[in-house]
Residue frames relative to the residue before (quaternion, step in Angstrom):
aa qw qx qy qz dx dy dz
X 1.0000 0.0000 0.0000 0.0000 0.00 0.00 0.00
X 0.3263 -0.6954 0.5976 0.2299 3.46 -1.10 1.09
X 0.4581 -0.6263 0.5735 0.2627 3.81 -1.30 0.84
X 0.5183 0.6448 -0.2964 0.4772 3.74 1.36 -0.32
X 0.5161 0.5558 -0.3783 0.5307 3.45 0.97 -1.32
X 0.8211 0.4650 -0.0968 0.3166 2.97 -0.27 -2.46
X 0.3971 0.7599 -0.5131 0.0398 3.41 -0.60 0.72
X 0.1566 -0.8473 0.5059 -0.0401 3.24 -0.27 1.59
X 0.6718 0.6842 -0.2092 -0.1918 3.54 -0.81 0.88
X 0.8911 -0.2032 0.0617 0.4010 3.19 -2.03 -0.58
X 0.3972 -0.7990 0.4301 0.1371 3.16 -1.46 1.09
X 0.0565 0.8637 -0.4127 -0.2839 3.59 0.75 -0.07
X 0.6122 -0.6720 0.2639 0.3224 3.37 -1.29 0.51
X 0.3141 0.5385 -0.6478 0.4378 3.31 1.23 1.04
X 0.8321 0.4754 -0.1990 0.2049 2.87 -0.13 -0.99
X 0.4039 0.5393 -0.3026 0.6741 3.48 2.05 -0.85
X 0.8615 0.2905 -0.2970 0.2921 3.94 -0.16 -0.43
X 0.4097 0.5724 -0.4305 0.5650 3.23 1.89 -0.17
X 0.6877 0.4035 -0.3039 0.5214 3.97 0.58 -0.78
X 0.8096 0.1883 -0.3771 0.4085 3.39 0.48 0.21
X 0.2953 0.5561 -0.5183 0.5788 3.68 0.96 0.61
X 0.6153 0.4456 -0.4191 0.4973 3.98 0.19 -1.00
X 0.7848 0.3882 -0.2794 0.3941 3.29 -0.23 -2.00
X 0.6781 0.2651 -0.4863 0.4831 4.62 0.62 -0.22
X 0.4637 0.6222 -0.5323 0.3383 3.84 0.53 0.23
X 0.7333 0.5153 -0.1735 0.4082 3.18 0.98 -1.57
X 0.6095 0.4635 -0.3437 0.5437 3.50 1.62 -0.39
X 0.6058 0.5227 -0.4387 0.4091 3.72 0.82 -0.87
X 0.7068 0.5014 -0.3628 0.3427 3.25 0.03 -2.00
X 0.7390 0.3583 -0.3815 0.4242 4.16 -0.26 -0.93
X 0.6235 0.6608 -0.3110 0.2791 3.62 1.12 -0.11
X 0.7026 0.4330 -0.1426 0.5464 2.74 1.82 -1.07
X 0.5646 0.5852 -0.3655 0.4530 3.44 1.65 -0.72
X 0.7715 0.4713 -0.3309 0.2704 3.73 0.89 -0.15
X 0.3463 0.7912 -0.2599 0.4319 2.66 2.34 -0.43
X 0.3400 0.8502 -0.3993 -0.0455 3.72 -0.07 0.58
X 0.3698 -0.8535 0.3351 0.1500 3.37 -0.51 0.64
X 0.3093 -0.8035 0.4575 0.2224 3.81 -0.93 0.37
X 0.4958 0.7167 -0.3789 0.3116 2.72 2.05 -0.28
X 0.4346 -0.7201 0.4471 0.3044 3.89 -1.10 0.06
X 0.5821 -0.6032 0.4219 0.3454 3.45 -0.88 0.55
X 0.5691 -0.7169 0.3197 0.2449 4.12 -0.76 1.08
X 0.1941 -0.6942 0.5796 0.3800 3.23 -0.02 -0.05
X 0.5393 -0.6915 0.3853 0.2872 3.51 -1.21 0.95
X 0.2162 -0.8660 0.3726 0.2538 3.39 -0.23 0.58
X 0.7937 -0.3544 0.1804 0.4603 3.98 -1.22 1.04
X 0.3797 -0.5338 0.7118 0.2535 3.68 -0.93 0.73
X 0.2700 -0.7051 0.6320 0.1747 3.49 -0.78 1.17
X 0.6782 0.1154 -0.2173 0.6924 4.34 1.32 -0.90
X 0.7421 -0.3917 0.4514 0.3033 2.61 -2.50 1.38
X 0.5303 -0.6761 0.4869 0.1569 3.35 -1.47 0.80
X 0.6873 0.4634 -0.1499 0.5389 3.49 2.13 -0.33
X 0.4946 -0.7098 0.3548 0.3545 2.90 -0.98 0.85
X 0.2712 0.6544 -0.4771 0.5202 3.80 1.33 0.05
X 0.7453 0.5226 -0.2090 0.3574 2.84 -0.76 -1.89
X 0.7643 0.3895 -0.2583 0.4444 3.60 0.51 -1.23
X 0.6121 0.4798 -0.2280 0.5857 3.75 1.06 -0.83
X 0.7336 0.3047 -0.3878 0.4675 3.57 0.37 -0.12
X 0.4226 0.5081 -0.4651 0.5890 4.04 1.20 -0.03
X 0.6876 0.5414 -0.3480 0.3362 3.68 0.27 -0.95
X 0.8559 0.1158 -0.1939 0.4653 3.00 0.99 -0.88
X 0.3610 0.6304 -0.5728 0.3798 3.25 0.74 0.92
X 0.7847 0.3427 -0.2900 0.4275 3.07 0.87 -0.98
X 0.4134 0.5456 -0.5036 0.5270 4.21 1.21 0.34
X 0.7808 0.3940 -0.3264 0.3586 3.29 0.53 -1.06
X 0.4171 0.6319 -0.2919 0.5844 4.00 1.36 -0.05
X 0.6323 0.5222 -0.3051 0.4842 3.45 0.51 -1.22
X 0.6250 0.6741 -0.2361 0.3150 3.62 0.70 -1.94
X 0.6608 0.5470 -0.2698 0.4374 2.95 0.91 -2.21
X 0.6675 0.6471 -0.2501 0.2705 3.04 0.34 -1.97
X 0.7828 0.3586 -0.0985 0.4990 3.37 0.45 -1.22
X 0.4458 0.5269 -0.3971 0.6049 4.21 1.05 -0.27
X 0.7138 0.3764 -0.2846 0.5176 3.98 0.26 -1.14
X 0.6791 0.5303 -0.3415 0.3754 3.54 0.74 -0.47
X 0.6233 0.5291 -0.2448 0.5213 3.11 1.32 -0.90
X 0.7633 0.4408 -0.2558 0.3971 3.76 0.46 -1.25
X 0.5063 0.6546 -0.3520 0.4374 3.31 1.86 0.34
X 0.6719 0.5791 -0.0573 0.4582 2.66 0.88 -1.46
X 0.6085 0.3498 -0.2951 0.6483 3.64 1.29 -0.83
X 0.6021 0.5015 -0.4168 0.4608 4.13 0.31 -0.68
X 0.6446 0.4424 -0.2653 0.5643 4.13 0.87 -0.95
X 0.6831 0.3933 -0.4210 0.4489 3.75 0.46 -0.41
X 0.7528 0.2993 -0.3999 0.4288 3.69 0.39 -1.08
X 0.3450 0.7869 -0.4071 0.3098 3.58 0.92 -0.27
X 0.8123 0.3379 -0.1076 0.4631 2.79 0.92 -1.87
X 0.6848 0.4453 -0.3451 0.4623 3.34 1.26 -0.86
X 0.3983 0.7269 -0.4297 0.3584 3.60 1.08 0.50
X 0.7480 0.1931 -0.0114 0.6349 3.23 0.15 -2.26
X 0.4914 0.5094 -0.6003 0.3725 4.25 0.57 0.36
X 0.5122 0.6137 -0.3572 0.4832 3.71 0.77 -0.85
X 0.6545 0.6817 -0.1576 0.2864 2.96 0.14 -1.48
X 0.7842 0.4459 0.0404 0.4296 2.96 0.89 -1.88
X 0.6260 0.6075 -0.2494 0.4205 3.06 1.55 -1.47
X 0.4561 0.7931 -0.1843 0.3593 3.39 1.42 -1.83
């Protein structure tokens, strides 16, 4: 026997799994190509957070800096109602 004649070969399993990846493509793809729809395509819908990282840090501190306010007015109430009271309570007590 000639080794020339004879030629037998080896598959390796790149190459055995590259041939079978192909052969489930070839089953997917005609699956999906027949697959057809009436349905329309979404419109994307408003990013609800900035897409930057800025954008995010400056919301952040708008909204700390809101918080701040929020809570200063709360206080200068709250002191303006105490001396208030400890005004006209005196006052009253008297």
């Amino acid at each position: 026997m000639n080794n020339k004649e004879i030629k037998s070969e080896v598959i390796s399993r790149r190459s055995a799994l590259s041939l079978l990846g192909l052969a489930a493509l070839g089953l997917a793809v005609p699956t999906t190509v027949l697959t057809v729809s009436d349905a329309e395509a979404q419109q994307p819908a408003a990013p609800t957070a900035p897409a930057t990282g800025t954008e995010r840090r400056q919301e952040r501190r708008t909204r700390r800096v809101r918080r701040r306010v929020y809570r200063q007015k709360a206080r200068r109430k709250g002191r303006e109602e105490r001396r208030e009271l400890r005004r006209t309570g005196n006052e009253e007590k008297k």
